[in-house]
C-alpha positions as CSV (number, residue, x, y, z in Angstrom):
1,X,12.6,4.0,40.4
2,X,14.1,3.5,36.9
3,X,17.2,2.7,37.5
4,X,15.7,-0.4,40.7
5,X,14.9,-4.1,39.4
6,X,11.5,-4.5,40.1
7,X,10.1,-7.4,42.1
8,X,7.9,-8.7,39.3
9,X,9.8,-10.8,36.5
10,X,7.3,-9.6,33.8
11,X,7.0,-6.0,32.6
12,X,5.4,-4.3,30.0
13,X,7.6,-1.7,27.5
14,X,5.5,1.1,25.3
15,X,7.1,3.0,22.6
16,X,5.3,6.0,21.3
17,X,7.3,6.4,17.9
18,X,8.1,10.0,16.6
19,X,10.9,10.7,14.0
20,X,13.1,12.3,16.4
21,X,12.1,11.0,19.4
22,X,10.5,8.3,21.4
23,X,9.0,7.8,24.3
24,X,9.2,4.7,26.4
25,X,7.0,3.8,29.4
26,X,6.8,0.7,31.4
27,X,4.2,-0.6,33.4
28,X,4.0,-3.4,35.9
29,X,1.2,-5.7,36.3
30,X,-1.5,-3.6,37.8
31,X,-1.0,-0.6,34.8
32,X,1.7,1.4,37.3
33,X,3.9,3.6,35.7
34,X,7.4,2.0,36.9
35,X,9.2,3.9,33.9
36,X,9.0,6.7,31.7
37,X,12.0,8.8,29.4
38,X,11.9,10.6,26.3
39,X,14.4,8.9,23.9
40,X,16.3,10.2,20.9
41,X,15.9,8.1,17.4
42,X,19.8,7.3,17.6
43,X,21.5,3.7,18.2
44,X,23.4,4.5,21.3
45,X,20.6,6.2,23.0
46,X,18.1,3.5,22.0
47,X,20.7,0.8,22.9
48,X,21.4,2.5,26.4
49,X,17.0,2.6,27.4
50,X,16.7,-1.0,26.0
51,X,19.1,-1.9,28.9
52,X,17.7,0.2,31.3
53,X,14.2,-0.9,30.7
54,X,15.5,-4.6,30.4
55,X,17.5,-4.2,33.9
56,X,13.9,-4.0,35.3
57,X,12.9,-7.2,35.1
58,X,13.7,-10.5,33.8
59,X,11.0,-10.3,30.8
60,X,9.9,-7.2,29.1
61,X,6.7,-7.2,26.3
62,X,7.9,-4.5,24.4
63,X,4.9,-2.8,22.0
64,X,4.7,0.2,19.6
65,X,2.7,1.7,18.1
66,X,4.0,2.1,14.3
67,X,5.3,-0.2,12.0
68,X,7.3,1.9,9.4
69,X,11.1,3.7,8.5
70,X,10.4,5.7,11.9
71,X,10.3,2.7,14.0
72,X,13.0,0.6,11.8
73,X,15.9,1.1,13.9
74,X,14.4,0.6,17.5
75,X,12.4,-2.9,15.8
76,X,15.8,-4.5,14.7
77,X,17.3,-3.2,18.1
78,X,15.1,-5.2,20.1
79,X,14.3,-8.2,17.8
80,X,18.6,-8.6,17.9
81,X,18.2,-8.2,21.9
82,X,15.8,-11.4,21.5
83,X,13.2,-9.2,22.7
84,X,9.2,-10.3,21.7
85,X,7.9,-6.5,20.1
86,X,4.3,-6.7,19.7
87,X,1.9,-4.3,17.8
88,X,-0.6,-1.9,18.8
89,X,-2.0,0.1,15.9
90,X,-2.6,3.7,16.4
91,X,-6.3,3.8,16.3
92,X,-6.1,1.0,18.9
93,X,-4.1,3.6,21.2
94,X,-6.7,6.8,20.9
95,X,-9.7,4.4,21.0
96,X,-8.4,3.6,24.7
97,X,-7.1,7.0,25.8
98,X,-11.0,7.9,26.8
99,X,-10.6,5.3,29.4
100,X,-7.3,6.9,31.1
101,X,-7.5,9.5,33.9
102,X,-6.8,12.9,32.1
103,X,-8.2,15.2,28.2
104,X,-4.6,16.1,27.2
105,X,-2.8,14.1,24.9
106,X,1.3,13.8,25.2
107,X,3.9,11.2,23.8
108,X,3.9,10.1,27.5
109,X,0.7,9.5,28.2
110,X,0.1,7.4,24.8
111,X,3.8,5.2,25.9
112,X,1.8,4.6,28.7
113,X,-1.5,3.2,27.0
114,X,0.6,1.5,24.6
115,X,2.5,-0.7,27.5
116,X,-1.0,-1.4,29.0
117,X,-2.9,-2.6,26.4
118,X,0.0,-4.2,25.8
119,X,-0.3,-5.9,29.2
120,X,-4.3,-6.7,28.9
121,X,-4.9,-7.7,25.5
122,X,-3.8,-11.1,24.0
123,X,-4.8,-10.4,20.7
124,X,-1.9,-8.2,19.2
125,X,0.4,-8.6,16.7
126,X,3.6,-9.8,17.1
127,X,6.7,-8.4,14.9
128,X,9.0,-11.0,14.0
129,X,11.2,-8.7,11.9
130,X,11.7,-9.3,7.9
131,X,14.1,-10.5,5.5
132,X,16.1,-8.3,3.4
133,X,13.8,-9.2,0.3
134,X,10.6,-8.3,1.7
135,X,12.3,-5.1,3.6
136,X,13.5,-4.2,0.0
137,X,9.9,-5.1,-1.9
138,X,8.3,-2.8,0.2
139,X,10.8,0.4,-0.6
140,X,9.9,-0.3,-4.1
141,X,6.6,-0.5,-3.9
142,X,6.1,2.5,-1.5
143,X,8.4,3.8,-3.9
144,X,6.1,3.2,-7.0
145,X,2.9,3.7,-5.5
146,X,4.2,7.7,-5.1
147,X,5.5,7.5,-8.4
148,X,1.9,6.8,-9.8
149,X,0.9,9.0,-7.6
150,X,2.9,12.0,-9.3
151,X,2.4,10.9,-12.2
152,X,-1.5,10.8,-12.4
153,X,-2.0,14.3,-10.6
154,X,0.8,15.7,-13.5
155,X,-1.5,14.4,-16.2
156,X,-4.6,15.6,-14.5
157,X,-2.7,19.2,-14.3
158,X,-1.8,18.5,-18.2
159,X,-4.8,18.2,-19.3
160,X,-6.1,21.4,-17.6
161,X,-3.3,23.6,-19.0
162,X,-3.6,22.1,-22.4
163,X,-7.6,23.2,-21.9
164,X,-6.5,26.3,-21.5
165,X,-5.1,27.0,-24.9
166,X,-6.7,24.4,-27.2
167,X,-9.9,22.5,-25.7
168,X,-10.1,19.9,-28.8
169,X,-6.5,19.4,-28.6
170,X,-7.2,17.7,-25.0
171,X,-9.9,15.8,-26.0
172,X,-8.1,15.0,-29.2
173,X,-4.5,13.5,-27.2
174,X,-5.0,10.4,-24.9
175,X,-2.1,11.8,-22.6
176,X,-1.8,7.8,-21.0
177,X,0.0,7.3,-24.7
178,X,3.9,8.3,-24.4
179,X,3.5,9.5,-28.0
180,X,1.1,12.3,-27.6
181,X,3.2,13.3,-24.6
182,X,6.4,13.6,-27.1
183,X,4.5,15.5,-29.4
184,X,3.4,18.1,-26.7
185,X,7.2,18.7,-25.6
186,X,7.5,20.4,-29.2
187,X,4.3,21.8,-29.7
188,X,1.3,22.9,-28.0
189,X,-0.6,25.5,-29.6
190,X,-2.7,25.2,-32.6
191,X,-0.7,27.7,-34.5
192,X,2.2,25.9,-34.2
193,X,0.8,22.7,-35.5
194,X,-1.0,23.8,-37.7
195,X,2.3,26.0,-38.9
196,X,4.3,22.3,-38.9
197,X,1.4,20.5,-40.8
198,X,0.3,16.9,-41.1
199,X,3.5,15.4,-42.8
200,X,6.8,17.4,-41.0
201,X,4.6,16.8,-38.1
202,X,4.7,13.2,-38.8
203,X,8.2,12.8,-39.5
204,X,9.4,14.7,-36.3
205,X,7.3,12.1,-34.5
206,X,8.9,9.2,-36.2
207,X,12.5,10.8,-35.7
208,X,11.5,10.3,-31.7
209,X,10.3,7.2,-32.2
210,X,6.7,7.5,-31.5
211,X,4.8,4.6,-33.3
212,X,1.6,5.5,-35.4
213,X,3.0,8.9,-36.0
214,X,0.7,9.5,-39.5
215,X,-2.3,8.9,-37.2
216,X,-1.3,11.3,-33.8
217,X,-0.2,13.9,-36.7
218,X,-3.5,13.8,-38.4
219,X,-5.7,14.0,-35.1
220,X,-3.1,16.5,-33.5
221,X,-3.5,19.1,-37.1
222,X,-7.4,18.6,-37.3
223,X,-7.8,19.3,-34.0
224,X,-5.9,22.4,-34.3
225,X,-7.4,23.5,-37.5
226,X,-10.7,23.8,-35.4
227,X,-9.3,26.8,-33.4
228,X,-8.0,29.9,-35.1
229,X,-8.8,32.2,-31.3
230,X,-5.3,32.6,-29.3
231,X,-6.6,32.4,-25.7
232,X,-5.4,34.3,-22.9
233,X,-2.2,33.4,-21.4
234,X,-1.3,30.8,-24.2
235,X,2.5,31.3,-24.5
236,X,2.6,30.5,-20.6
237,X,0.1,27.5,-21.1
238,X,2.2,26.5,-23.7
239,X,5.5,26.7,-21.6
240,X,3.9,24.7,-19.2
241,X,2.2,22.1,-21.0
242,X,5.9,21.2,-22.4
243,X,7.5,21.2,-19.1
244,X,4.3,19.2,-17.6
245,X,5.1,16.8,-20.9
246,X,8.8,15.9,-19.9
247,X,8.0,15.5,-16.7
248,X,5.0,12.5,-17.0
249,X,7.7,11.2,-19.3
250,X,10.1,10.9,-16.6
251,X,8.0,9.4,-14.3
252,X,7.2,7.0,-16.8
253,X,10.4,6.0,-17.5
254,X,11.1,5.9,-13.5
255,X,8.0,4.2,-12.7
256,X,9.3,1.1,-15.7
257,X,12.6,1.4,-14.2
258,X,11.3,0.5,-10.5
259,X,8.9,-2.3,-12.1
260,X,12.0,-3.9,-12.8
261,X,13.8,-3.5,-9.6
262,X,10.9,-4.9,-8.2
263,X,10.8,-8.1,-10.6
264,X,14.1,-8.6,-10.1
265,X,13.5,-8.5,-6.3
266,X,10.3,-10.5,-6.1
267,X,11.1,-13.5,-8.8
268,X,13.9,-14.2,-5.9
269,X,11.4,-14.8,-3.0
270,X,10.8,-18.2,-2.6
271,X,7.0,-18.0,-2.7
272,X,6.8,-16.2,-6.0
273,X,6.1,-18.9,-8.0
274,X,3.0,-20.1,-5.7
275,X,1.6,-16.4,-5.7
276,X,1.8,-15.8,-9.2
277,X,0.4,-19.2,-10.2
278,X,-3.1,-17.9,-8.3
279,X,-5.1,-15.8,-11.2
280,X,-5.6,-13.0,-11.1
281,X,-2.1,-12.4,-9.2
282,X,1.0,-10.8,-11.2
283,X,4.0,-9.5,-10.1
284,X,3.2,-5.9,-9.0
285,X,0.0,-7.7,-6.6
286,X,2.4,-9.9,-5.6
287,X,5.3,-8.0,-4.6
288,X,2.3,-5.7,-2.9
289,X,1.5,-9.1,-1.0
290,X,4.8,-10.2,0.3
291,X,5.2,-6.3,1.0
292,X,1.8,-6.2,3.1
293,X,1.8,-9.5,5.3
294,X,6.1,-10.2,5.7
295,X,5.3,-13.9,5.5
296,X,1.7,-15.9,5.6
297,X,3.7,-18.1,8.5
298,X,2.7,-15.0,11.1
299,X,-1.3,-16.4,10.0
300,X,-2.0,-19.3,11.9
301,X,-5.0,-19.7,10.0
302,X,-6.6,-18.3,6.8
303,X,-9.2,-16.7,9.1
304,X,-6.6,-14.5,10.6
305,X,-5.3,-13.7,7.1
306,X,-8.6,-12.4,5.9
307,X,-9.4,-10.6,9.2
308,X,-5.9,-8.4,8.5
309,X,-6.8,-8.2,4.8
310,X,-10.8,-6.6,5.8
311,X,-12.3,-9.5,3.7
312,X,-14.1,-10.7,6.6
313,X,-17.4,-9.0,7.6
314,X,-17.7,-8.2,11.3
315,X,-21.3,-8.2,12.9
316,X,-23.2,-5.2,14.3
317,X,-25.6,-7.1,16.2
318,X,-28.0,-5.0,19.0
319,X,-30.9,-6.3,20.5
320,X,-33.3,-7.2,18.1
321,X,-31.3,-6.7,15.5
322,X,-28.8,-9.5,14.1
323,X,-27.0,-10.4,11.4
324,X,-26.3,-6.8,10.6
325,X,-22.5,-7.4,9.0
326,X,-20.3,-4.3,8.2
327,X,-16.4,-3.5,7.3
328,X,-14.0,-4.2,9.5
329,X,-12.5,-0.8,11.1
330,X,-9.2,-2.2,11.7
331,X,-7.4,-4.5,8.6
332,X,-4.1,-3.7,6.0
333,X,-6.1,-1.6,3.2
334,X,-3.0,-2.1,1.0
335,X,-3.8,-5.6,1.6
336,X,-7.2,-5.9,1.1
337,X,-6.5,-3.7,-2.4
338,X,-4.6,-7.1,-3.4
339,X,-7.2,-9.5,-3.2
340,X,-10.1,-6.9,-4.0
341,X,-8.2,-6.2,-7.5
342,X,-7.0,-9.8,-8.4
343,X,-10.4,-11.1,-7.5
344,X,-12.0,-8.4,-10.0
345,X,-9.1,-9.6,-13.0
346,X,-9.9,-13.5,-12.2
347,X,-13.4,-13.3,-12.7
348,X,-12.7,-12.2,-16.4
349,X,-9.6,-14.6,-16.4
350,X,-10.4,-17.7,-14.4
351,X,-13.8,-20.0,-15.1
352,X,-14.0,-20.9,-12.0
353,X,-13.7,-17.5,-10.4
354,X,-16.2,-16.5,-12.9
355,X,-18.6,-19.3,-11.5
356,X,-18.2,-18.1,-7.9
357,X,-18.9,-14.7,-8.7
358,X,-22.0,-15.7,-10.8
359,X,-23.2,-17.7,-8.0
360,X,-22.8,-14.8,-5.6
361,X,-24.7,-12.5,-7.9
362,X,-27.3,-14.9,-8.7
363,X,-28.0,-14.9,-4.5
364,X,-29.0,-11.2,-4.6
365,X,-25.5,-10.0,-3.8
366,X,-24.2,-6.6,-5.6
367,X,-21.6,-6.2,-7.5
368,X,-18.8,-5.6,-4.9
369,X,-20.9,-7.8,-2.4
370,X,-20.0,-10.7,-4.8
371,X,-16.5,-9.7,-5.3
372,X,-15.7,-9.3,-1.9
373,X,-17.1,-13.1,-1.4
374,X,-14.5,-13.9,-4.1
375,X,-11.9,-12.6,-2.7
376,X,-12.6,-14.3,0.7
377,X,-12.8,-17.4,-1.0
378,X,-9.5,-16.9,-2.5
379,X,-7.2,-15.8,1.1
380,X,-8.4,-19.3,1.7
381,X,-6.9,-21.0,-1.3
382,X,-3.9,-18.8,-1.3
383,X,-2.9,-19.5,2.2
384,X,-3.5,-23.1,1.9
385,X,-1.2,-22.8,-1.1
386,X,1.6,-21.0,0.8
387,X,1.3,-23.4,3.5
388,X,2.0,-26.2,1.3
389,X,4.2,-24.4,-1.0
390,X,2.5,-25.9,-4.1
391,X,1.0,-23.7,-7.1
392,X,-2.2,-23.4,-8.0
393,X,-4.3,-25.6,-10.0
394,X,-8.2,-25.3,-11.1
395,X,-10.3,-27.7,-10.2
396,X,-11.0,-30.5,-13.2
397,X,-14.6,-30.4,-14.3
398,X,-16.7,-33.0,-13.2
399,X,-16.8,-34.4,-16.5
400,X,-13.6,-35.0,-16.7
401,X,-13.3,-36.6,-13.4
402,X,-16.0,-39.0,-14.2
């Protein structure tokens, strides 16, 4: 049966992804299985089932069901094959598996309910592939949002370990600083600062660097002289708390070093300038834009662009009840964090974002309500903007119109 051509010209390809493996079903236009084999994450055997599966007929709508490193290889496979790969997110897939004959759950089954949704719905996304610019933009920016990540749970375990020898040393250091985190790679108790004192304390600091050393020695000794009690465990807190130091450290310096990577890589797009003209919008938001949607040229309107951002409330209407609007359960959260955070900065930036929002608010809308509103407003202006490939530019007053 897999290796026959099939009488129809038009099948439908599923690819449940896995990191090893795949699995590839096809499915002819009632929902039959026609094909089905487990496939290993390698070019040659991925190469050899894209033939097999397009020997079946003389078009195949390929689908899978993640977008990401895992799926990288069988994506450019295909899209170099001039094969149309469509999208069917994962929620989509056990959403539908109620509706299929059997409770147990295998890579086969979901291939299978991947190829026929694939078949019956129209309103999937297609993958287009993306160029080596936005490819690279979103390494980086996966690659920084661990980064912060790390960073921000070693400064929440710093400031516990440093509560364990010396309470108003924590409340003392704003660990965020880089100075008070040099400081704590050479001392950590109170004894020892307050062995050091205020001015060889200070001059260590300005040896390393660290501006307004007088001040973070001053705050650093007083805080110490308010302890005299050696807690339990404090030469181990201590080793820690200097280890835990050097370590935020380097992930600062990491983190400033991948900020410029991605700079570097974003400045060269050709719709930086027209996303960073919007306010509200820098460089990080924007490479996380170009890194989220590809290209705004997959959005044939700025509706569609808002639905996949989760701007756009969906109704929950029943009976006599209407106009009951919630979240949308399906939509690109890293997405909707881009226009939910430049809204928020252009409201305190931007007059005319700060007019919308007033408005919004001055309707009975909350606080995120009205922000949300904002940032609907702006997909609008920012797609219109891409689609022209001009920057932005506030509206003149009406005064100076007239």
């Amino acid at each position: 049966m897999a290796g026959e051509r099939h009488e129809l010209t038009q099948l439908w390809a599923g690819v449940d992804i896995g990191r090893e493996h795949h699995h590839v079903a096809v499915v002819d236009a009632e929902g039959k299985r026609v094909f089905s084999r487990r496939v290993a994450n390698d070019e040659t055997a991925l190469l050899t089932v894209i033939g097999d599966v397009c020997a079946l007929a003389d078009r195949i709508g390929w689908a899978i069901d993640l977008n990401s490193t895992e799926s990288a290889l069988l994506l450019t496979l295909l899209l170099d094959h001039g094969q149309q790969v469509a999208y069917v997110p994962g929620i989509m897939v056990n959403r539908a598996a109620a509706g299929y004959r059997g409770a147990g759950k295998t890579d086969a089954k979901d291939a299978l309910i991947i190829a026929d949704q694939t078949r019956m719905r129209r309103d999937l996304t297609i993958l287009d592939g993306d160029d080596e610019l936005v490819v690279e933009l979103r390494l980086l920016v996966a690659r920084r949002q661990d980064l912060v990540a790390d960073r921000t749970r070693a400064v929440n375990r710093l400031h516990d370990q440093i509560l364990a020898i010396c309470p108003a040393l924590e409340r003392a250091l704003e660990l965020t600083n880089q100075g008070p985190l040099i400081l704590l790679t050479g001392f950590q108790t109170p004894a020892a600062l307050r062995g050091i004192g205020v001015d060889a304390l200070t001059d260590w600091l300005r040896n390393r660097k660290v501006r307004n050393a007088t001040v973070l020695a001053g705050k650093a000794v007083a805080a110490a002289e308010t302890q005299h009690r050696t807690l339990p465990a404090e030469r181990t807190a201590a080793l820690l708390v200097a280890q835990l130091a050097q370590g935020v450290i380097t992930l600062n310096a990491q983190i400033k070093d991948i900020d410029r990577l991605i700079e570097d890589r974003f400045l060269r797009h050709p719709h930086a300038k027209v996303i960073i003209s919007m306010p509200g919008i820098g460089i990080l938001l924007g490479a996380e834009f170009l890194a989220a949607t590809g290209t705004v040229d997959r959005f044939a309107t700025a509706d569609r662009l808002a639905n996949f951002a989760g701007v756009t409330p969906v109704p929950r209407d029943s009976g006599r009840i209407s106009g009951n609007l919630h979240r949308p359960k399906r939509y690109s959260r890293p997405l909707q964090r881009v226009f939910y955070t430049s809204a928020l900065i252009s409201v305190q930036s931007c007059p005319e974002s700060r007019r919308f929002y007033d408005r919004k608010r001055a309707e009975g809308k909350h606080h995120t309500q009205a922000v949300l509103a904002l940032a609907r407003r702006r997909v609008n202006v920012l797609w219109a903007l891409l689609r022209d490939n001009r920057p932005y530019q506030p509206t003149p007053p009406l005064a100076a119109a007239a």
